[in-house]
MIBA-53187 format. One record per residue (C-alpha): x, y, z. Coordinates in steps of 0.02 Angstrom, whole numbers, always signed. Example, Ala and Ser with C-alpha at 12.3 -4.5 7.8 and 13.67 -1.06 7.14 Angstrom:
<nudrens>
+615 -225 +390 $
+684 -53 +357 $
</nudrens>
This chain:
<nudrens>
+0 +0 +0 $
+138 +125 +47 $
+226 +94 -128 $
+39 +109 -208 $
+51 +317 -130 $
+213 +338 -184 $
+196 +296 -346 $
+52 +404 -359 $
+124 +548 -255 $
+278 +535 -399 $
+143 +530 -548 $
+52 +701 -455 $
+218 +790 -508 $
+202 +756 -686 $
+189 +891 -794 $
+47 +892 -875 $
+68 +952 -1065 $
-48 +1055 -1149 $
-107 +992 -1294 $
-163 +1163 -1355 $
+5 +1252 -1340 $
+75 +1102 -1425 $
-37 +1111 -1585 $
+5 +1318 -1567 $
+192 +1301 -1577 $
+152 +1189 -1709 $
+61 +1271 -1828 $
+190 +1418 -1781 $
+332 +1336 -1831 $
+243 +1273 -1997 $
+205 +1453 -2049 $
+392 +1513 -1994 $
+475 +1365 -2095 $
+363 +1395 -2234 $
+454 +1552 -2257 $
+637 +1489 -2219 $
+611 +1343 -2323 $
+578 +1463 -2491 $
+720 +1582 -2430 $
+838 +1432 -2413 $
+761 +1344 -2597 $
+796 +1517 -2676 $
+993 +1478 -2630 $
+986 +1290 -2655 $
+901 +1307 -2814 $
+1037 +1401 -2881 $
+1172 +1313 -2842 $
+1262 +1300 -2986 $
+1242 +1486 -3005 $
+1364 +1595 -2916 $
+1295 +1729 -2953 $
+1131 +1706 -2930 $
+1170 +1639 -2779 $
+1260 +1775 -2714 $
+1099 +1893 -2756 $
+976 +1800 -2653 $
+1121 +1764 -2490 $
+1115 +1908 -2412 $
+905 +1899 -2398 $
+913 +1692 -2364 $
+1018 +1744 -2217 $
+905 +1883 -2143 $
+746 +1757 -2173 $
+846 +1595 -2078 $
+892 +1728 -1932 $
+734 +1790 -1916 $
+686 +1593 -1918 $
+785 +1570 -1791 $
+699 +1685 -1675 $
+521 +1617 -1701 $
+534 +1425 -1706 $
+471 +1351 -1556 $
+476 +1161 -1564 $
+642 +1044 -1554 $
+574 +990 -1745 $
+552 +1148 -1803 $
+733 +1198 -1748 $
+819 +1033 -1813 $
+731 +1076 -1969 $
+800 +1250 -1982 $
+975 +1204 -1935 $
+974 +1079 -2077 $
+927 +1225 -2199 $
+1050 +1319 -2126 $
+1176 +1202 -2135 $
+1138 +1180 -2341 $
+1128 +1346 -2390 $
+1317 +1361 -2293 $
+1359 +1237 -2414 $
+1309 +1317 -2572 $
+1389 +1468 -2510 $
+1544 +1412 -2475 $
+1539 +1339 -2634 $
+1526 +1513 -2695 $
+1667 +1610 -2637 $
</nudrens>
């Protein structure tokens, strides 16, 4: 009986998650890489394109920053340090 209260005094602690923030940061972080996904395509598109590249950089960069800033979820932020990571690529590429 005594391990029957502790084990529900430990469960009391839980935190309890709410389901409506959750679908919130969500749909947040779909809008906000919706955005840093066509900044990032705009570089990776071009790729082969130096130049073109170089035109649309400087704007991919301000778009992935502001990105940064807004995503909420451990997805979301995986997500947008992937598109980071390939539109450092094709930049370097570009020198």
């Amino acid at each position: 009986m005594v391990v029957a209260m502790l084990a529900a005094a430990a469960c009391s602690g839980e935190k309890k998650r709410d389901i409506g923030q959750d679908t919130a940061n969500i749909v947040s972080d779909t809008n906000v890489m919706e955005e840093a996904e066509a900044a990032a395509n705009a570089v990776i598109r071009n790729a082969s394109d130096c130049d073109a590249v170089k035109a649309v950089l400087p704007e991919t960069k301000r778009r992935l920053e502001e990105a940064d800033k807004r995503v909420r979820t451990m997805t979301g932020r995986a997500r947008l340090d992937s598109l980071k990571k390939q539109v450092a690529t094709v930049a370097d590429a570009c020198p």
